[in-house]
C-alpha positions as MATLAB code, in Angstrom:
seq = 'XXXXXXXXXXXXXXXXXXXXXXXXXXXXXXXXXXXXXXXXXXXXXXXXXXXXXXXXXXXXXXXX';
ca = [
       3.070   10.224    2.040;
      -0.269    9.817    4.119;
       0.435    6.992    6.493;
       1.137    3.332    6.387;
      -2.009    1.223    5.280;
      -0.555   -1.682    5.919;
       1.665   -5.090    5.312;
       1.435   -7.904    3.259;
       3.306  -11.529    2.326;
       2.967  -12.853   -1.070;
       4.291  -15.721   -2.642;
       7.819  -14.349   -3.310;
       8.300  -10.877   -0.315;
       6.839   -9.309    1.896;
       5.317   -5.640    1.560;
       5.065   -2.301    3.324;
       2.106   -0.537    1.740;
       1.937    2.959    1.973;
      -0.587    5.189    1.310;
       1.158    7.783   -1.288;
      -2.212    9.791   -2.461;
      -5.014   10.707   -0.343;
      -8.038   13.239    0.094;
     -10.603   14.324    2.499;
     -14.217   12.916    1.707;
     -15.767   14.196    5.209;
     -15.244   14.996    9.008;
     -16.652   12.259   11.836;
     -17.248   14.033   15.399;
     -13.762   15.617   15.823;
     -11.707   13.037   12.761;
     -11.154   13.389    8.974;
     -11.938   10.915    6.600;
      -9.858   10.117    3.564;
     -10.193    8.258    0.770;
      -7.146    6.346   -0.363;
      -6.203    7.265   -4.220;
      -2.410    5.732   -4.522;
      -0.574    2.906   -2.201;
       3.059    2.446   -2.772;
       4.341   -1.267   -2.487;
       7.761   -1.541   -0.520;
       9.576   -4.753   -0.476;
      11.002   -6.104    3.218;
      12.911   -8.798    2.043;
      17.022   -8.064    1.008;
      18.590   -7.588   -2.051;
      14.728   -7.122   -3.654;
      14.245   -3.976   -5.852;
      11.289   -2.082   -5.958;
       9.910   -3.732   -8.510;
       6.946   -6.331   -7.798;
       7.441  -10.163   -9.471;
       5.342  -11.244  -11.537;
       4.154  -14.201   -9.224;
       2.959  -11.343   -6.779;
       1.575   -8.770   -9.216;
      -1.827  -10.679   -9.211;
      -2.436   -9.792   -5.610;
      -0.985   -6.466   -5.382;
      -3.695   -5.585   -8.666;
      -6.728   -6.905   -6.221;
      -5.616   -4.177   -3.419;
      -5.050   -1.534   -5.898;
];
């Protein structure tokens, strides 16, 4: 894993998105750049799986 890119509530949970692929594109004064390939999508809520519902997936496809 890369880092965390961020968090996110749908319509059903709440998300911890990851960032599980990256790579460098470039160097800015004395930083790297990357550019995210892969996010992971980790539910918050209890008792949910790791598996996105269906009322969510539309949202989680526009950040992919």
């Amino acid at each position: 894993l890369y880092g965390v890119f961020g968090y996110i509530k749908l319509k059903k949970s709440s998300h911890l998105i990851l960032i599980e692929e990256a790579s460098i594109v470039g160097n800015i004064i004395r930083g790297t750049v990357y550019r995210v390939e892969k996010l992971m999508f980790i539910p918050l809520n209890t008792g949910d799986q790791m598996k996105i519902d269906s009322s969510d997936s539309e949202y989680i496809d526009m950040i992919q």
